[in-house]
C-alpha positions as CSV (number, residue, x, y, z in Angstrom):
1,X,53.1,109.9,-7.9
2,X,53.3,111.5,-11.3
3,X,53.1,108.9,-14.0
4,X,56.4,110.4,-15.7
5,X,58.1,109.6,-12.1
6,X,56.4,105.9,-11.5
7,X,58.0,105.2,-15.1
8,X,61.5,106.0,-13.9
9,X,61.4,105.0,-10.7
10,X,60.4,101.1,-12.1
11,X,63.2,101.7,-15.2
12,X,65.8,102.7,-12.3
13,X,65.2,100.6,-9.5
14,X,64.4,97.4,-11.7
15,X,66.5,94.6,-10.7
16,X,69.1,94.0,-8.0
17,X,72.9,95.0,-8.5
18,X,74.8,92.0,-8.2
19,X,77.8,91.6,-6.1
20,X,80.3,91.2,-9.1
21,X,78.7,94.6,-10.7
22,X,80.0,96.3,-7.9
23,X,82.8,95.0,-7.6
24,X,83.6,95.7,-11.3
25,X,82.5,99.7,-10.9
26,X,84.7,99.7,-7.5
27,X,87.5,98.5,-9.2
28,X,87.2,100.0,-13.1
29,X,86.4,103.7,-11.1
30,X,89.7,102.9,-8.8
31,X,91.9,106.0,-10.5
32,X,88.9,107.8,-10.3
33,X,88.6,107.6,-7.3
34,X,92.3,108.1,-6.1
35,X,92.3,111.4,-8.2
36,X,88.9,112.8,-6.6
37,X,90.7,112.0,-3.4
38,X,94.4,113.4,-4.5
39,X,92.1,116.7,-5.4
40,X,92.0,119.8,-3.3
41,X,88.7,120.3,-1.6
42,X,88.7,124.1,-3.0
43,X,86.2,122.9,-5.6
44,X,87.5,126.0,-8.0
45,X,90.2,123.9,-8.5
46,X,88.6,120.4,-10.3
47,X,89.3,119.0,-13.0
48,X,86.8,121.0,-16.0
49,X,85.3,120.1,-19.9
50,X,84.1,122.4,-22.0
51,X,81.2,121.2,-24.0
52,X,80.4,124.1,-26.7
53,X,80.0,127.7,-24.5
54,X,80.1,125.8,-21.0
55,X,82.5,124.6,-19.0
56,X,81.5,122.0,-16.4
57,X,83.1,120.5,-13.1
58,X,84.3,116.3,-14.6
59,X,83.2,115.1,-11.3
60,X,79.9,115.5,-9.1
61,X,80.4,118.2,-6.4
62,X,81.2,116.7,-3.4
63,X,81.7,120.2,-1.0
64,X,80.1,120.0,2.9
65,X,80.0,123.9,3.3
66,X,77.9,126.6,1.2
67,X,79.9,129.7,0.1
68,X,79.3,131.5,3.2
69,X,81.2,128.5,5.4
70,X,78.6,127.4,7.1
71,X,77.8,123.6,6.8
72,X,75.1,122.1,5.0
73,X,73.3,119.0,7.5
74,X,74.6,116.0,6.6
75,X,71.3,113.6,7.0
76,X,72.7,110.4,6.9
77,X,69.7,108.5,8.6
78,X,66.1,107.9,7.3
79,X,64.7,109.9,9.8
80,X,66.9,113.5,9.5
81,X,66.8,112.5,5.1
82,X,62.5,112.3,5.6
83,X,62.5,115.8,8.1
84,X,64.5,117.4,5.8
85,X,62.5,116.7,2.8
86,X,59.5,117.3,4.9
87,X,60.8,121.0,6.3
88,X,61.9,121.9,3.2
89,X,65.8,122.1,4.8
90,X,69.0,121.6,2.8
91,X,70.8,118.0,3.5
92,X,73.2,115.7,2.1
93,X,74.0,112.3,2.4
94,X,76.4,109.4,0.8
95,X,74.8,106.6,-1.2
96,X,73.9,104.3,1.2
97,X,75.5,106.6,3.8
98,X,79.1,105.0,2.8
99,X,81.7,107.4,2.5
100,X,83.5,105.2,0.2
101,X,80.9,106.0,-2.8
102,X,81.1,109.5,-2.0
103,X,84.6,109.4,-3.0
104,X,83.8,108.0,-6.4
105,X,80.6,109.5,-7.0
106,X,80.5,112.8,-4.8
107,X,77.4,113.4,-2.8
108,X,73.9,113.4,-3.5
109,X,71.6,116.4,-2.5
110,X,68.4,117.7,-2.0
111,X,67.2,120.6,-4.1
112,X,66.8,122.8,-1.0
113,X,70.4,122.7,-1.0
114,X,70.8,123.7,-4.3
115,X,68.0,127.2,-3.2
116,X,70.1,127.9,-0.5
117,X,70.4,131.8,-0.6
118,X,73.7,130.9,1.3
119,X,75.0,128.8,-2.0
120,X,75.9,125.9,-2.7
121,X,78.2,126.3,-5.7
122,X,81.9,127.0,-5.2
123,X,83.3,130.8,-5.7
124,X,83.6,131.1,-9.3
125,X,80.5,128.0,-10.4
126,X,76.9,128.5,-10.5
127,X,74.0,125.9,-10.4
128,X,72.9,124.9,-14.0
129,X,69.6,125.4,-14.7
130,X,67.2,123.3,-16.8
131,X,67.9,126.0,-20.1
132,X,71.8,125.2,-19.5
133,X,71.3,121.2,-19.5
134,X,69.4,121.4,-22.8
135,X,72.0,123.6,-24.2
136,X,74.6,121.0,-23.5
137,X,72.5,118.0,-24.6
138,X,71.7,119.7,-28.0
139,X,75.5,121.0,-27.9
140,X,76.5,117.2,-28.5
141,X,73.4,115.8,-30.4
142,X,72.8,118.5,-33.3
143,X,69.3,116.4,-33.8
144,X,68.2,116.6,-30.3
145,X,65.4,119.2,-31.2
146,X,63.8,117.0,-33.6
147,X,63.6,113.8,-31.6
148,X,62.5,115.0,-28.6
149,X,59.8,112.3,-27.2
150,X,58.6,111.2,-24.3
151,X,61.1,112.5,-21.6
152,X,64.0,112.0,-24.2
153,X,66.2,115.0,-24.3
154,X,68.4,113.5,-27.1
155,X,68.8,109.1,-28.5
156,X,72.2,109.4,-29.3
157,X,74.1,111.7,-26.2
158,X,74.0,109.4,-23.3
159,X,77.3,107.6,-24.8
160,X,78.7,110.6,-25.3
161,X,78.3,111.6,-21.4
162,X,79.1,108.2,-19.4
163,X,82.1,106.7,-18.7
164,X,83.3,103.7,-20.7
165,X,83.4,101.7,-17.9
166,X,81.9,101.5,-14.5
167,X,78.1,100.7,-15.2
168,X,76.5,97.5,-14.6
169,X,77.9,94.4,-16.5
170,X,74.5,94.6,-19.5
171,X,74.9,98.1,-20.1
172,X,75.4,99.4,-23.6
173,X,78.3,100.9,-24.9
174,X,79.9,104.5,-23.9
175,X,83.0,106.4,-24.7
176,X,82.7,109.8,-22.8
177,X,83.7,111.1,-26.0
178,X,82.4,114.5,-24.5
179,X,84.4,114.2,-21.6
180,X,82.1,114.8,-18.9
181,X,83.0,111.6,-17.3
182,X,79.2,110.8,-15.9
183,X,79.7,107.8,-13.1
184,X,76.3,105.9,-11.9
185,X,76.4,107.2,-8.2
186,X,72.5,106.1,-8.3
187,X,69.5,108.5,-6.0
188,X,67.7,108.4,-3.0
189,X,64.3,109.0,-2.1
190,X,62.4,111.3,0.2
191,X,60.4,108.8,2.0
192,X,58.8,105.5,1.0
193,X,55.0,105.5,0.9
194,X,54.9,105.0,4.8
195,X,57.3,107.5,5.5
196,X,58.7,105.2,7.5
197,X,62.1,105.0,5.5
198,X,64.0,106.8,2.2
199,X,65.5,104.1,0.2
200,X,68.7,104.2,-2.0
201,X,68.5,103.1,-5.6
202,X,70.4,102.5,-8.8
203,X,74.0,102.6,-8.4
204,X,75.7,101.2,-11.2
205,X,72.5,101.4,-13.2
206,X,71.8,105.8,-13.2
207,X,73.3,109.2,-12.9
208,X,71.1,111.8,-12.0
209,X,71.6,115.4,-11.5
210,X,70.0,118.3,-10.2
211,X,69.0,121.1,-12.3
212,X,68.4,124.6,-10.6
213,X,65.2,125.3,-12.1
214,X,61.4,124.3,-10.0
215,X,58.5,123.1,-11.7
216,X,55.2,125.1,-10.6
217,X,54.6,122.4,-8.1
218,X,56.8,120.9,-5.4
219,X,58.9,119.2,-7.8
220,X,61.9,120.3,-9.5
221,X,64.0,119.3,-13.1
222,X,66.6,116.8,-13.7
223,X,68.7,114.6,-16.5
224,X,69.2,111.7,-16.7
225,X,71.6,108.9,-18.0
226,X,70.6,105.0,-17.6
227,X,73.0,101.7,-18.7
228,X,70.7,100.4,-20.6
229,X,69.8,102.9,-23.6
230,X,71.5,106.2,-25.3
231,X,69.4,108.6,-24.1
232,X,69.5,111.6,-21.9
233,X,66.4,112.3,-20.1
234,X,64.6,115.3,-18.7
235,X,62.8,114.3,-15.7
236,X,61.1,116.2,-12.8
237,X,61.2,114.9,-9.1
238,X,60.2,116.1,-5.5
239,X,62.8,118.2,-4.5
240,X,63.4,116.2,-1.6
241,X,64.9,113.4,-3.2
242,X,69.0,113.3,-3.5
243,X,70.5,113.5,-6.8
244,X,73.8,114.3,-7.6
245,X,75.1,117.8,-8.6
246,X,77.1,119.6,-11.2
247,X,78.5,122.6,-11.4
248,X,79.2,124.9,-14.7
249,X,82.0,127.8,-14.6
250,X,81.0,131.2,-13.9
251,X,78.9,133.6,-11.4
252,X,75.2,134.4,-12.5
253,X,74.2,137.9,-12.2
254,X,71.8,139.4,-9.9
């Protein structure tokens, strides 16, 4: 594993979500919730921000079709999660396969799902890639350009991105004064190190999304938003991993 990766993977999954920090994002997400529910499933139709040029989806998508109709797999157990990782096949699952977070925190997917030439984005959305995540990070931190370090997009944006309430009972303060209303719906992995299962981690503690854009190698790019600092972090990750997904308005062209 990439040192970059081992680094986040200890930051995220360090420590054990306590039963009163769920219980507080359960019920400080509970309107949330009841709106994602209350909203049509025609994701044209959700609830948008407009940071600078872009306008973004509030809420993680949370669709079980491509454009074309056809379902994507849902993979809910370790075994489907690990073949479709290991085939290179587009799935989705719930955190910790409970439908009950996927109506707070949408779903998570793999990036295969995100390359589907059948796509994944609603009518009228496109996948952002990595160049569109940096505009929106520098969009809201004018001194993103000069700070960047180690992994750090921006110091001061994550605030400006997560909900005020919702994270785990330490974290450090946010306003979504940008109104992108990020929620902590956590990852999963491809496979442990004996292949043998694909942990969940980090609810409460992370949000992670998908960016559309590969590395050279089998991994793809990411940001990143963690409880316990400001930052917003550029990461890269197997692409069978399950990360959340959002959306920004308008078609790409050919």
């Amino acid at each position: 594993m990439k040192f970059t990766n081992l680094v986040l993977v200890l930051a995220l999954s360090a420590g054990n979500i306590t039963a009163q920090a769920q219980n507080s994002a359960q019920t400080s997400n509970m309107v949330e919730a009841a709106e994602a529910a209350q909203s049509p499933k025609n994701e044209t139709s959700v609830p948008t921000v407009t940071i600078g040029t872009q306008t973004w989806m509030k809420r993680n998508l949370d669709v079980v079709t491509f454009r074309n109709g056809d379902t994507i797999p849902q993979a809910a157990g370790d075994s489907a999660w690990i073949a479709a990782a290991e085939n290179e096949t587009p799935a989705w699952c719930y955190y910790n396969n409970d439908s009950a977070n996927g109506a707070v925190y949408g779903k998570l997917y793999n990036w295969f799902a995100l390359k589907d030439t059948r796509g994944l984005a609603p009518k009228g959305w496109h996948l952002p890639s990595d160049k569109e995540w940096t505009e929106m990070v520098f969009e809201l931190d004018s001194v993103a350009k000069q700070q960047y370090l180690g992994g750090a997009e921006s110091v001061n944006a994550g605030p400006m991105l997560k909900t005020a309430e919702g994270w785990k009972e330490d974290a450090v303060e946010a306003n979504n004064s940008s109104g992108f209303t990020a929620l902590p719906g956590g990852y999963r992995v491809h496979w442990n190190i004996e292949k043998t299962a694909a942990p969940f981690n980090a609810i409460g503690q992370s949000a992670n999304w998908w960016s559309s854009t590969p590395t050279a190698g089998t991994d793809a790019w990411l940001r990143n938003v963690f409880y316990k600092n400001n930052q917003v972090k550029k990461y890269f990750f197997n692409r069978g991993y399950g990360f959340s997904v959002r959306c920004i308005k308008g078609e790409l062209e050919d």
